[in-house]
VEXDREN-2710 file (C-alpha; in Angstrom, 1 decimal):
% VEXDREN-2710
k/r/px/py/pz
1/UNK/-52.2/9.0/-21.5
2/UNK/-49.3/6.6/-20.3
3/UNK/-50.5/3.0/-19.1
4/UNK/-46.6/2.6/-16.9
5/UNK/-45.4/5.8/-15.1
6/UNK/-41.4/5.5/-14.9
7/UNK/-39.0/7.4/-12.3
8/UNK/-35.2/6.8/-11.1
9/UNK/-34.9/7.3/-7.4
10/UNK/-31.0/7.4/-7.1
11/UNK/-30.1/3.4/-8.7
12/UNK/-33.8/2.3/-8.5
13/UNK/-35.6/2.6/-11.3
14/UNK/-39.4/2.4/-10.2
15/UNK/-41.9/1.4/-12.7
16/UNK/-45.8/2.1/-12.0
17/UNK/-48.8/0.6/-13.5
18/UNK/-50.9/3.4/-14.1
19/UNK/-54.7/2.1/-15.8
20/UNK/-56.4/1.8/-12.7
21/UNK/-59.7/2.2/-14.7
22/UNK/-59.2/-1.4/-16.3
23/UNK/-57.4/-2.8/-13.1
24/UNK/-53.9/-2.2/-15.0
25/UNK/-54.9/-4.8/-17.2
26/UNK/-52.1/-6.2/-19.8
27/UNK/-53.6/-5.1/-22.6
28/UNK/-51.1/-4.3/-25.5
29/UNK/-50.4/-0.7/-24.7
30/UNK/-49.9/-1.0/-21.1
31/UNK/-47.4/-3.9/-22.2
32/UNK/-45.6/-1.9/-24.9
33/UNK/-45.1/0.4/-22.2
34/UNK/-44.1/-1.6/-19.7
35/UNK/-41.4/-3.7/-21.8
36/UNK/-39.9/-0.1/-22.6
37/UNK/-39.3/1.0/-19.1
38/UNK/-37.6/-2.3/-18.1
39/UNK/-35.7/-2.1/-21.0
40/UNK/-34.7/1.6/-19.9
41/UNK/-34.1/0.7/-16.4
42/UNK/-31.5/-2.2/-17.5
43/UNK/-29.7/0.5/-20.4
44/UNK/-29.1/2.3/-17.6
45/UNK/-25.4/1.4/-16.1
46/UNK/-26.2/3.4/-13.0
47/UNK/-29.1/1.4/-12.2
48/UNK/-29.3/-1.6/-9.4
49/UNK/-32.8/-2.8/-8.8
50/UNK/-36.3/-2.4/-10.6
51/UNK/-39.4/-2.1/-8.5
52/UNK/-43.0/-2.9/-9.9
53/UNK/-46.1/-1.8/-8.4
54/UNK/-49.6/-0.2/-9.4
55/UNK/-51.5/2.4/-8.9
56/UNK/-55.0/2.0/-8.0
57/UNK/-56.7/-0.8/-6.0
58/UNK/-55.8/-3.9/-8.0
59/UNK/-52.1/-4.7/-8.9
60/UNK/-53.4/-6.1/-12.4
61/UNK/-56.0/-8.0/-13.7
62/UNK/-54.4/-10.1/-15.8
63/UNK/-54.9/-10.7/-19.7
64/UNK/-57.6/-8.7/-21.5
65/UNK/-60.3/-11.0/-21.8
66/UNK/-61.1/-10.0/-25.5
67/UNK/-57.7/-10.6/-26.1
68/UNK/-57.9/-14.4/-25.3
69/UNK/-60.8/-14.9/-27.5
70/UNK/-59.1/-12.8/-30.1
71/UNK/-56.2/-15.8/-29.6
72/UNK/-59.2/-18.6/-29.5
73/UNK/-60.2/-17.1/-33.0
74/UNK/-56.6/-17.7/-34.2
75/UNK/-55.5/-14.4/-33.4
76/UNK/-52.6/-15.0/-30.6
77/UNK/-50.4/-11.8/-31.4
78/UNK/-51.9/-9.9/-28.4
79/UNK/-51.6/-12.6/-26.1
80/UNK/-48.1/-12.8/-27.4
81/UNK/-47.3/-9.5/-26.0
82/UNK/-48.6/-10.7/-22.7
83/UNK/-45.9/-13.2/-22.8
84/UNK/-43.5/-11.0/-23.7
85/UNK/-44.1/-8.2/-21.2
86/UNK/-43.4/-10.5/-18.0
87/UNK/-40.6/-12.6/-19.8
88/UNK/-38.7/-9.2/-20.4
89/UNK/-39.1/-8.7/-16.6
90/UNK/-37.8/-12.6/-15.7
91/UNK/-35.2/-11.9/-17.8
92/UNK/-33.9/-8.7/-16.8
93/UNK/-30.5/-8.8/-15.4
94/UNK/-31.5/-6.3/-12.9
95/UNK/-33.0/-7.5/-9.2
96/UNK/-36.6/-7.1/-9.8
97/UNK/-39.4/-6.6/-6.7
98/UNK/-42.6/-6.6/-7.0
99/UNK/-44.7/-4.7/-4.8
100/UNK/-48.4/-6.0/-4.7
101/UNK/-51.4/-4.0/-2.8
102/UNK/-54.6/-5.6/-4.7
103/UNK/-55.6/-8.5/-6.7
104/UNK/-52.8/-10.2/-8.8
105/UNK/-55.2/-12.8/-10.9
106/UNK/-53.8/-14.9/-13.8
107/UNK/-51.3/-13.5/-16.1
108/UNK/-51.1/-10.4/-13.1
109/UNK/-49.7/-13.1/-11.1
110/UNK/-47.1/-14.0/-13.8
111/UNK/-46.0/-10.9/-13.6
112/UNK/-45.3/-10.9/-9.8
113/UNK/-43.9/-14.2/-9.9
114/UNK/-41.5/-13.2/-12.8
115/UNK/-40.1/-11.0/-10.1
116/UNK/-37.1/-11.6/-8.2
117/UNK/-38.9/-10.9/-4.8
118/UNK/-42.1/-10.5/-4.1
119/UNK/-43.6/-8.2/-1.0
120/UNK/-47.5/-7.5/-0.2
121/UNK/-49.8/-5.8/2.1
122/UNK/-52.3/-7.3/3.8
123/UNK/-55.1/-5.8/1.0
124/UNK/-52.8/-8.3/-1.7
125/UNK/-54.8/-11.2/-3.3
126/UNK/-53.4/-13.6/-5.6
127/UNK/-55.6/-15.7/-7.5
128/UNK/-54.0/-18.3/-10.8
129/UNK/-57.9/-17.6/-12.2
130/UNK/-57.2/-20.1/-15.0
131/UNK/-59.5/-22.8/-14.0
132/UNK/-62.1/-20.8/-13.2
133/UNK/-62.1/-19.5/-16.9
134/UNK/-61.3/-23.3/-18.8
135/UNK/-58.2/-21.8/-19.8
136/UNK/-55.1/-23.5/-19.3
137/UNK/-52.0/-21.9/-17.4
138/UNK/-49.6/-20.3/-19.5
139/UNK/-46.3/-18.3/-19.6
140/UNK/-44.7/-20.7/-17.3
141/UNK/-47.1/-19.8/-14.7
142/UNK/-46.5/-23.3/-13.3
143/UNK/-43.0/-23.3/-13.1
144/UNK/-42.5/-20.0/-11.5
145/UNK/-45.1/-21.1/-8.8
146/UNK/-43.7/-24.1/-8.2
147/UNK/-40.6/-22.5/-7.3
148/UNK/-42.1/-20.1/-5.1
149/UNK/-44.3/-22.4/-3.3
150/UNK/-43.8/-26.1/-3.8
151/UNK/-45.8/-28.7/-4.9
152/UNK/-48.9/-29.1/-2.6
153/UNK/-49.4/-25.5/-2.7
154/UNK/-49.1/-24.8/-6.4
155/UNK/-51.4/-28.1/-6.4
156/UNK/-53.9/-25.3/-4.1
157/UNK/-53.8/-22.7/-5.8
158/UNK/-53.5/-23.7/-9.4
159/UNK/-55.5/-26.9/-9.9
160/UNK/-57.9/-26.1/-6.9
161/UNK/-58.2/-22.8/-8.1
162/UNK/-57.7/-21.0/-4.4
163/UNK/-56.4/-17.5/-4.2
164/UNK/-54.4/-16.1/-1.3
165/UNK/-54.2/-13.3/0.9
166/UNK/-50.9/-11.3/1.7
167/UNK/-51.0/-13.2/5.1
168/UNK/-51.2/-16.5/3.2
169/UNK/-49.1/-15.6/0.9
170/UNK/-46.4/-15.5/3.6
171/UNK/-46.7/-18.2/5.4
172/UNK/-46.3/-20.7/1.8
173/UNK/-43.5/-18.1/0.7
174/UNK/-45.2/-16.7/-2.4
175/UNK/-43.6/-13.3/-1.1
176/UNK/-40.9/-12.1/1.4
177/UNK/-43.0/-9.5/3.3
178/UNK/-46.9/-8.7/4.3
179/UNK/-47.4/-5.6/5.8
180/UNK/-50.0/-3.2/6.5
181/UNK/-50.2/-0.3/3.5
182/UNK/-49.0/2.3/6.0
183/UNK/-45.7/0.3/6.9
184/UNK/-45.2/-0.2/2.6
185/UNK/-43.0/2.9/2.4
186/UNK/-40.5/1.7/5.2
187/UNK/-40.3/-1.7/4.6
188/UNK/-39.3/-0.8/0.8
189/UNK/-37.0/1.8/2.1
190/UNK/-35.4/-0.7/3.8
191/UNK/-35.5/-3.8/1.6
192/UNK/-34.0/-1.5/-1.3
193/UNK/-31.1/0.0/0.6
194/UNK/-28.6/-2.7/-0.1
195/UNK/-29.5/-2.4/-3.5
196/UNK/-29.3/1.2/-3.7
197/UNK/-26.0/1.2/-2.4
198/UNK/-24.3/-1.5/-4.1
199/UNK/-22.0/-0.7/-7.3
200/UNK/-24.1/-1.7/-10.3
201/UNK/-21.7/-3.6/-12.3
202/UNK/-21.2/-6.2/-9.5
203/UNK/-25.2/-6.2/-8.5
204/UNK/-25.8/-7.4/-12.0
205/UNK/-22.8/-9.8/-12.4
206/UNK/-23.9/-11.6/-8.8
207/UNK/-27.9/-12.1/-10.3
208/UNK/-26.3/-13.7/-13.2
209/UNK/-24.3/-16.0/-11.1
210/UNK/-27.3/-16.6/-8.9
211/UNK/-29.0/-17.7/-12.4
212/UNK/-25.9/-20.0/-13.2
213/UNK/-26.2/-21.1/-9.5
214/UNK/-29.5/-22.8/-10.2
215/UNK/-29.1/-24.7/-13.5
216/UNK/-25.7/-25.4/-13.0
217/UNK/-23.4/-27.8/-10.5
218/UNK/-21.3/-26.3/-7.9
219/UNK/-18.5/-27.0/-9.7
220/UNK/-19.6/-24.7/-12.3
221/UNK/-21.2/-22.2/-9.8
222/UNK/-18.0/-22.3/-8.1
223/UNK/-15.4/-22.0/-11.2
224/UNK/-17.8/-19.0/-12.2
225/UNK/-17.8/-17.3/-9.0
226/UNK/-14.5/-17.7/-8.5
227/UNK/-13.6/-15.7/-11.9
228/UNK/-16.4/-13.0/-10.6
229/UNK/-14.8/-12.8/-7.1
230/UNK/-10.8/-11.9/-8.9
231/UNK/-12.9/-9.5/-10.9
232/UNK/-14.5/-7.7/-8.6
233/UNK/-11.2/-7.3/-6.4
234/UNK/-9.7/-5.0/-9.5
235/UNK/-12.6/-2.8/-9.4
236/UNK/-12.1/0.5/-7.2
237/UNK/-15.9/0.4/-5.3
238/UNK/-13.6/-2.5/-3.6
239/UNK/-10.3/-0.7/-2.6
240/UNK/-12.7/2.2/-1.6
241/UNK/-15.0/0.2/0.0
242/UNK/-12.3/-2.2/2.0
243/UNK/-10.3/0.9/3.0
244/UNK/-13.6/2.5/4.4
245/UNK/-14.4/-0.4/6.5
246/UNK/-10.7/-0.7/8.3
247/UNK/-10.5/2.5/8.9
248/UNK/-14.1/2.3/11.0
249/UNK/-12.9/-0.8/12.8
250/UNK/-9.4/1.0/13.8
251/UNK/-11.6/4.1/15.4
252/UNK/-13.8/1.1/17.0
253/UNK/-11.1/-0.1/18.4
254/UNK/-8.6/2.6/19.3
END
């Protein structure tokens, strides 16, 4: 039985956890699989985005917890391959959503938060869960937090050990949407259509200046962009593109 189901809808590579049984818990087969498919999604030169979400009523459960005791008894490998899994998605240079319906709890939240964006229903529950257990945070749990809700909040949810609703969630900026399961299918429709459209080469060289962007100065954002910009204006999506758009502004205005 797979653990990740994997389909391309036109640019969009959509990747499904699929062991709703064990609350698509990252145990080391469903992250073998899932590091596959994202590394199949980004060999693909057609491809523009990567979506993440989960079948079943829990988006994932986090870390198997015999898998941390395993790694309390000296053997870390598995929780490793934990690290591993959402790392390969932070790193990917695909746009990355995740799309969260049920409980994201400890290293399940990692793997949201390694996510470029973020949207929930209002049945979404994240929960950092490493207090509760004595465990502390890892994977960079903290710093991707951080830098999706600021300090006082991460202070909330991590060292007070509060979860969050899909409504909450919202309102600190730990995701971009929270909608009712029935309105899911539009809203992604919607959200992924810029993304769908865009020429794939220039989708992924704009992430990685949006990654040089936030390490970097503005003189070096701007040098790089620069370079990108007299790049892209050789490609033909741009003469096509250009052309395309005149033309509709010289009917509008005929």
């Amino acid at each position: 039985m797979s653990l990740v189901q994997h389909r391309r809808e036109g640019g969009i590579h959509r990747i499904t956890l699929d062991n709703p049984a064990r609350r698509n818990l990252l145990s080391v087969g469903l992250c073998t699989a899932l590091i596959e498919a994202v590394a199949l999604a980004c060999e693909d030169p057609a491809a523009t985005a990567i979506v993440i979400d989960a079948n079943g009523r829990a988006f994932c459960a986090g870390a198997d917890l015999d898998d941390l005791k395993a790694a309390a008894a000296g053997s870390t490998e598995a929780v490793e391959l934990v690290y591993r899994a959402f790392m390969v998605v932070a790193d990917a240079p695909l746009p990355t959503v995740a799309v969260v319906q049920g409980p994201a709890v400890g290293a399940g939240m990692n793997l949201a938060l390694a996510c470029d964006q973020r949207i929930a229903t209002t049945g979404a529950r994240f929960d950092t869960r490493f207090q509760r257990i004595g465990l502390h945070p890892g994977g960079g749990h903290g710093w991707m937090l951080l830098r999706a809700v600021g300090w006082a909040n991460a202070n909330r949810m991590l060292l007070g050990g509060q979860p969050v609703d899909g409504a909450e969630a919202l309102r600190i900026g730990l995701v971009q949407h929270c909608v009712e399961p029935q309105a899911l299918a539009g809203l992604l429709d919607a959200e992924l259509a810029g993304l769908a459209a865009a020429p794939p080469g220039l989708v992924r060289r704009a992430k990685a200046s949006l990654r040089l962007a936030a390490r970097g100065s503005h003189a070096e954002a701007f040098a790089h962009e620069t370079a990108q910009q007299m790049w892209s204006l050789q490609q033909p999506a741009f003469a096509a593109r250009v052309t395309a758009m005149q033309a509709s502004l010289s009917g509008k205005t005929s």
